[in-house]
N, C-alpha and C positions, 0 to 999 in steps of 0.2 A: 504493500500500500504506500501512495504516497502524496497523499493531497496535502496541501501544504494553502495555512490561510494568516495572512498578515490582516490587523485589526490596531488603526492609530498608531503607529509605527513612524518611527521619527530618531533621526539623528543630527547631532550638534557635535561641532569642536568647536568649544571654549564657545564664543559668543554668535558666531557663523551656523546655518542651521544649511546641512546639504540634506537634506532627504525632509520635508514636513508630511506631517502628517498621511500616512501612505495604510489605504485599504485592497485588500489584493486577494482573490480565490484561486488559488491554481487548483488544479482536478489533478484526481490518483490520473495516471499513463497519458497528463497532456505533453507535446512539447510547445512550451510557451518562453519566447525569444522575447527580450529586454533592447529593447533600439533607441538610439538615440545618440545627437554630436554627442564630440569628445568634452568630459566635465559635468553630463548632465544628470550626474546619478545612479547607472548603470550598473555599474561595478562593486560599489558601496551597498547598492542593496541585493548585490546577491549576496556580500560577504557577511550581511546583516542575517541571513538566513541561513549563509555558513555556522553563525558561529564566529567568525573571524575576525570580527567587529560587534562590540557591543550596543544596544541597542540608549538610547537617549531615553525614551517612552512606547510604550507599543507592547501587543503579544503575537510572536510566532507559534503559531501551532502547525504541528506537524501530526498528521491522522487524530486530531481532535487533541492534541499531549502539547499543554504546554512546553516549550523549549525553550523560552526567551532567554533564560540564566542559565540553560544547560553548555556546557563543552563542546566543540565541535563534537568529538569521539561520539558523544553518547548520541546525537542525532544522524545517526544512520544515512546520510549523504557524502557524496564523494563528488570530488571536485578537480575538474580538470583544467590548467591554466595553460594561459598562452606559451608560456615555458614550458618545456617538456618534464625537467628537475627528474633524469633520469641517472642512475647512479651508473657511470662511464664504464668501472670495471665490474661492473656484472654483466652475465650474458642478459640476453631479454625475459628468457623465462626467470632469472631467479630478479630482475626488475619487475616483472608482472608477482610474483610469488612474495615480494620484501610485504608489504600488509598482512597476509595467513601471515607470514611466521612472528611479526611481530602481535599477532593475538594467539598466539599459540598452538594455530592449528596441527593437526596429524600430518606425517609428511605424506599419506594416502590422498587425504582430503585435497593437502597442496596442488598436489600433482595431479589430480582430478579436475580442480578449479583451471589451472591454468592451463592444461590443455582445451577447455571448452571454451576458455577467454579466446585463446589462440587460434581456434577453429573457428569464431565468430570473428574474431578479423584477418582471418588470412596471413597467420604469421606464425603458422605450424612450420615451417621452411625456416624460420628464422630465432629458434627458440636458444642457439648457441652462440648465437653470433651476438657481438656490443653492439651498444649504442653507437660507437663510430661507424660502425660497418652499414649504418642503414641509411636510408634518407629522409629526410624531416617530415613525409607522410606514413611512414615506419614507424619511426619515432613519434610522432604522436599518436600511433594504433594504441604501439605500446602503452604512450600514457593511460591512453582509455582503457587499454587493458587492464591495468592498474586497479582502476576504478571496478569495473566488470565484475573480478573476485568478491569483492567485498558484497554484492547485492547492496546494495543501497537500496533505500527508498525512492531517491532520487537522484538524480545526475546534473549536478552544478558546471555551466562549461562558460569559460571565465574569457573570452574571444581567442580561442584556441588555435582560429587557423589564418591570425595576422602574420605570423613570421612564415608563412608559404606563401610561394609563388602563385598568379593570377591561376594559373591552371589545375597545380595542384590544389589548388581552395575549391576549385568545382569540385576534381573527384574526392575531395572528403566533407564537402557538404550533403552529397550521396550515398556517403559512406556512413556519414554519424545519423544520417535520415533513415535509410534501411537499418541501422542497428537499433532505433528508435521503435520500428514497427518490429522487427523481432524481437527484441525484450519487453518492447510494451510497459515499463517504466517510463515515472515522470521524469523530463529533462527541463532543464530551466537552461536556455544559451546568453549571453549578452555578445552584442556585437553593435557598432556600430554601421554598417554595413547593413543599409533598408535590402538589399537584393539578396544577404543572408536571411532573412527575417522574411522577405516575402516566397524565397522558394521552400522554406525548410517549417514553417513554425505553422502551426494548432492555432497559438492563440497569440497575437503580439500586443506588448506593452509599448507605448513611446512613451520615452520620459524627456520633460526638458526640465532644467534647471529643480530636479527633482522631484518634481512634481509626475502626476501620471496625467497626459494629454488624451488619450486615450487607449481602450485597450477592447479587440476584438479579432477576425480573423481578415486572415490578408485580404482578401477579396471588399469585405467590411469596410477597413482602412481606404481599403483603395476605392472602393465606387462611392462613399460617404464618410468623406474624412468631418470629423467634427468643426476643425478650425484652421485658421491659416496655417500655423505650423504642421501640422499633421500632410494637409494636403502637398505642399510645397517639400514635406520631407521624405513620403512617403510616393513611389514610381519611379523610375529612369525611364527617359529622361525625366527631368522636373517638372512638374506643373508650369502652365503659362500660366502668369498676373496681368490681370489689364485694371487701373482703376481711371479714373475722368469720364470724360463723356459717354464711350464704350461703354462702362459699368452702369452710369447713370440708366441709360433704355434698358437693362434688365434690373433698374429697380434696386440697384446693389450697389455697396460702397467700393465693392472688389468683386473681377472674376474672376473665375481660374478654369484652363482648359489643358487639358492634356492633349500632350504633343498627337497623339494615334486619333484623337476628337478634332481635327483642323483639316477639313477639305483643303487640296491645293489647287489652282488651276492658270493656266499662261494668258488665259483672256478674261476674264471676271470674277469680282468677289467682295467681301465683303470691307477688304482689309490691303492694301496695296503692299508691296514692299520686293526690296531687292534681296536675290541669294546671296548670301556672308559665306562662310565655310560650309561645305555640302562632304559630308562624311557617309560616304559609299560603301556599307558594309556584307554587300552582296544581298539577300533575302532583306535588308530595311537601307531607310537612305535616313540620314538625321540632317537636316535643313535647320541652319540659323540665318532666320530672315528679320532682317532689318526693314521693322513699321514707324509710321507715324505713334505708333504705342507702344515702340521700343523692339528691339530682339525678340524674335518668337521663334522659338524651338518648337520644329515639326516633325513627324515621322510618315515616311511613306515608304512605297514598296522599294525595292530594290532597283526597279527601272522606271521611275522616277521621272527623270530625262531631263532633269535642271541642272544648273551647276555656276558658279561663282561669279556675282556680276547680272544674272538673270532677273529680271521683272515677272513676279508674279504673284496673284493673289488668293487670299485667306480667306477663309467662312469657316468659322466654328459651329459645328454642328448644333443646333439650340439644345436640344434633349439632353446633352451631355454638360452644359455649359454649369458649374457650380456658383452661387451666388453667396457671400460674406458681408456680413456688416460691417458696421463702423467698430464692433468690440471686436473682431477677426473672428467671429465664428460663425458657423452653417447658416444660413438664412435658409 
């Protein structure tokens, strides 16, 4: 089991208050992703849920069990960091194995647990060989393998897969997603990275300036963001803003239109403007056209047929078109 529910929760150093007040249900087997820039509370409150960080005010329960004054140890989650903090001269099994024997498991039990860790990530092949010998998507199996043994309740992953490269972060976003539906425990991930959070995550939180902006499923976030921050932080490309006159005839202080919502066309439209930088990336084209309302990022298909210097116009599609008040949020 591992539902895990924060209730007024709140952290301070000294007179600075980074986390207020924070209400949060995670479900036993969600994976529910923590997004948001860098500084905006992220980190701090999963460490608040480690354990790792004492709490200001607030109760964490964990399956109904208070934990707030408990030890990490004693709350049955495991935590996996951006660092690997693999111990160099052990081979990998006896790094996946260092947890059992420091709780004293049987060396039967051991040696049970980490062959099954090892069979769920594919590092039966590599159960002799160091840490040196592997590569940093190895290397962080292993961390999770770490993790794995121990059953947890939950799986805390602390922006795991910032020190890989662009490519290798896809295949272990796939990787730690499929390990999600086959263990079917709860995972809490933080990442700052909205395209981690929207391919991989159950349920996502944005947090800014510690606060919670909103929290729902990707799809959610993305077709009815609450407020300006939300809508603008959450897709790639970014949301388009338009406010002035444009805004004024829908009635709004601000719009916002996503890049894949903007008809293009070379002879009529709503919206004049010339091709800026036209990034051709085979199946989509991303157009930054220079309006009368500023830079608008567009996306079209792949053959497109514009390119740098071009004249052409805009019509946001109405149905799609988001509308914001003067407080930045939903109208």
């Amino acid at each position: 089991m591992g539902k895990i529910t924060l209730r007024n929760v709140n952290k301070s150093f000294g007179p600075v208050t980074i986390i207020p007040n924070i209400d949060l249900d995670i479900e036993d087997g969600e994976f529910v992703v923590f997004v948001g820039p860098s500084g905006c509370g992220k980190s701090t409150l999963l460490r608040l849920i480690a354990g790792l960080e004492d709490t200001t005010g607030g109760v964490i329960s964990i399956d109904g069990r208070d934990v707030t004054g408990e030890a990490p140890a004693k709350r049955k989650l495991a935590m996996v960091f951006q660092s690997y903090a693999l111990y160099p001269h052990m081979t990998v099994g006896k790094n996946i194995a260092f947890p059992l024997k420091m709780a004293g498991e049987s060396a039967e039990v051991i040696d049970r647990k980490v062959k099954d860790a090892a069979r769920v990530l594919n590092l039966t092949n590599y159960l002799d060989r160091r840490p040196g010998q592997l590569s940093g998507g190895q290397r962080q199996r292993v961390a999770i393998g770490r993790a794995i043994v121990r059953q947890p309740s939950a799986f805390l992953f602390d922006e795991p897969l910032s020190n890989l490269d662009a490519s290798l972060r896809g295949t272990m976003r796939l990787e730690i997603s499929e390990l999600h539906h086959q263990l079917k425990t709860t995972m809490i991930y933080v990442t700052h990275d909205q395209v981690e959070a929207m391919t991989m995550a159950d349920k996502i939180v944005v947090l800014n300036a510690g606060n919670i902006e909103q929290v729902g499923s990707p799809m959610e976030l993305y077709k009815t963001p609450k407020n300006l921050f939300v809508a603008g932080f959450i897709g790639s490309p970014k949301m388009n803003f338009v406010e002035g006159a444009v805004a004024d005839k829908f009635g709004a202080r601000t719009i916002g239109v996503r890049p894949e919502h903007i008809k293009i066309s070379t002879t009529a439209g709503d919206w004049k403007g010339k091709v800026g930088v036209a990034e051709h990336l085979g199946s989509d084209t991303f157009l930054h056209v220079h309006t009368d309302q500023g830079t608008i990022n567009v996306r079209g298909d792949g053959e497109v047929g514009v390119n740098h210097g071009d004249t052409v116009y805009l019509t946001p599609m109405p149905t799609k078109v988001h509308k914001f008040g003067a407080d930045g949020n939903t109208m």
